[in-house]
Residue, then its C-alpha position, 0 to 999 in steps of 0.5 A: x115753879x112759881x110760888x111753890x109754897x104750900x099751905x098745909x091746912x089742919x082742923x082740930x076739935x076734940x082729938x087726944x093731945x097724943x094724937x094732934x103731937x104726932x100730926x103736928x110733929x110730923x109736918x114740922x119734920x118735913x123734908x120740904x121746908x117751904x110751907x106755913x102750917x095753918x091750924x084751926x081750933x074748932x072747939x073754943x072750949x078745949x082749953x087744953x088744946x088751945x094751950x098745946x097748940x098755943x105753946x107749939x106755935x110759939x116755938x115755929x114761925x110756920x104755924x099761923x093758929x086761929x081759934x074759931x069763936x064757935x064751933x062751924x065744923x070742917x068744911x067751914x074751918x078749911x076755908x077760913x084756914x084757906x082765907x089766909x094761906x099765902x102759898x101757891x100750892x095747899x096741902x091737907x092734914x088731919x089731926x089724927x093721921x101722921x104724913x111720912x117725911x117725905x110727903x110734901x116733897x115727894x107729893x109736889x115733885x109728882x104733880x108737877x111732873x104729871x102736870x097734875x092739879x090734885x094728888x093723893x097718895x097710898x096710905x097705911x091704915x092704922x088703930x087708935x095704938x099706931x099699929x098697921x091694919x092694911x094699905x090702900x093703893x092707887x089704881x093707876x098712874x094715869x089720870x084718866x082713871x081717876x076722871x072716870x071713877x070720881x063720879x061713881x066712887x070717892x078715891x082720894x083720901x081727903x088727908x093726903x092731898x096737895x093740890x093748886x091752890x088756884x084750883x081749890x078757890x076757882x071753885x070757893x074752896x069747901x060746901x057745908x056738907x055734913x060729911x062727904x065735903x072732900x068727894x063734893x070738892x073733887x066732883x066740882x073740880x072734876x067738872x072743871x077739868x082738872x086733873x087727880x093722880x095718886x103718887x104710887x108711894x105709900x107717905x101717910x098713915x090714916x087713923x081708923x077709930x073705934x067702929x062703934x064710932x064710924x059706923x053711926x055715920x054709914x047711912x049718913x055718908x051714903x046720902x051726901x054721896x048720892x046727893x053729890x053724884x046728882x049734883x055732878x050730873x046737873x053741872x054736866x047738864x047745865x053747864x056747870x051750874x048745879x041746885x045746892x043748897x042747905x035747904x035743897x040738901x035737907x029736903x033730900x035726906x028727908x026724901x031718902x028717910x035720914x030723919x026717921x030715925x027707925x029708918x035710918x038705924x036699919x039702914x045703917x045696920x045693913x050698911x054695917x053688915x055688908x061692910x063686914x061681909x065684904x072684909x069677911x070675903x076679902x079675908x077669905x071667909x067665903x062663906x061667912x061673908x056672902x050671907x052677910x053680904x045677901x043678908x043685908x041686899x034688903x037695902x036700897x043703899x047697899x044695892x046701890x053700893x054694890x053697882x058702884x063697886x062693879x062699875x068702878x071694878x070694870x073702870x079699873x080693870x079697863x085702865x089697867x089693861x092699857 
């Protein structure tokens, strides 16, 4: 295929040293060969990280290393990295994870042979010492289901993409969301019709941190979710224009309640108790799992994530029949 090199595309802010070697070493260790691996440092004051990379990419050509002035956060970061990639295909990697070997090689030859224009794949889950919490595997090999269920739910794992790169700039790479920018990136791409599959193969290990970490961010990511979907509805509405903007972004969350703090930690809370709950029935703790579950349906926003996984379950139940 013309152009078949990739661009891996990394953003490094404050990860353990530990952490950025092994993703790094676990590109460098690619069976395919072909790619230049751009890595954005975002914190200009991490002075050891700065000396790490410097030192790694000295020693491999394929590393392009560009330091921001300032912190801009991860979305901004992708698309200066994306700026100046030069390959016809762009691969995602975050500085925490570990792709497996055969990643790249096996991610392209699937989207290519699918005729595919972004592909994920399954991934092991592990904790912060490398050990494997659980999988999370792909629906379906058509991509039809993936069209359906975008728009209700985020199904690809953001690090484990590659994808066209004529398809990533056809729609000017990343917005500046807060969280969410992958889900936003795949709704817009989605309304351009291109195609998502997942390679049924597990070639990636995704780092789960602390909870006490994540979970602050619950509420926070189920706006940006919500805001996304509207904003998916308007493009379809509108012949592929839609109304974002960061002002028309915050005016939103303060609808929703994100400023009132008060508010906002309840939410959260109830987010995090319905987590439990679910991952408690999962484990066959019925009886445990469902009070939580009950328990925290006094949320708008978990009322709301249940009619997303009942619609997303009938989707998958659906494509999988055929």
């Amino acid at each position: 295929m013309k152009n078949s090199k990739i661009s891996v595309l990394m953003s490094s802010y404050n990860e353990p040293i530990e952490y950025v070697q092994k993703a790094v070493n676990s590109i460098l260790n690619q069976t395919y060969k072909y790619f230049e691996f751009i890595i954005v440092i975002d914190n200009p004051n991490n002075s050891e990280l700065i000396s790490f990379l410097s030192s790694t990419a000295n020693k491999d050509e394929r590393i392009i290393l560009l330091i921001n002035k300032r912190n801009i956060g991860l979305a901004m970061s992708l698309n200066r990295a994306l700026s100046v990639s030069t390959g016809g295909f762009i691969a995602r990697m975050d500085a925490d994870d570990i792709s497996k070997q055969e990643r790249l090689e096996h991610e392209l030859n699937y989207l290519i042979t699918n005729e595919l224009d972004v592909v994920g794949c399954e991934v092991d889950k592990i904790d912060e010492q490398g050990n494997v919490l659980g999988t999370i595997k792909s629906y379906s090999s058509k991509p039809e289901i993936y069209a359906r269920m975008l728009p209700f739910q985020n199904v690809i794992v953001h690090p484990t993409v590659l994808m066209k790169t004529e398809a990533i700039k056809s729609v000017n790479g990343y917005r500046n969301f807060p969280s969410c920018q992958d889900y936003d990136l795949w709704l817009r791409l989605l309304s351009k019709g291109y195609k998502f599959g997942v390679i049924p193969e597990n070639l990636f290990q995704f780092r789960r941190h602390n909870e006490s970490i994540t979970a602050t961010r619950k509420f926070d990511q189920f706006l940006n979710e919500s805001y996304i979907r509207k904003l998916f509805i308007e493009r379809k509405e509108n012949h592929g224009v839609d109304s974002f903007s960061d002002e028309n972004l915050k005016n939103y969350l303060s609808k929703k309640g994100f400023f009132n703090q008060e508010y906002a930690n309840v939410q959260n809370q109830l987010l995090i108790q319905y987590n439990r709950g679910i991952n408690n029935i999962k484990n066959h703790n019925y009886k445990q799992g469902l009070s939580e579950v009950i328990q925290s349906m006094k949320s708008n926003a978990v009322i709301s994530n249940i009619c997303i996984s009942l619609k997303t379950h009938l989707i998958r139940k659906k494509y999988t029949k055929r």
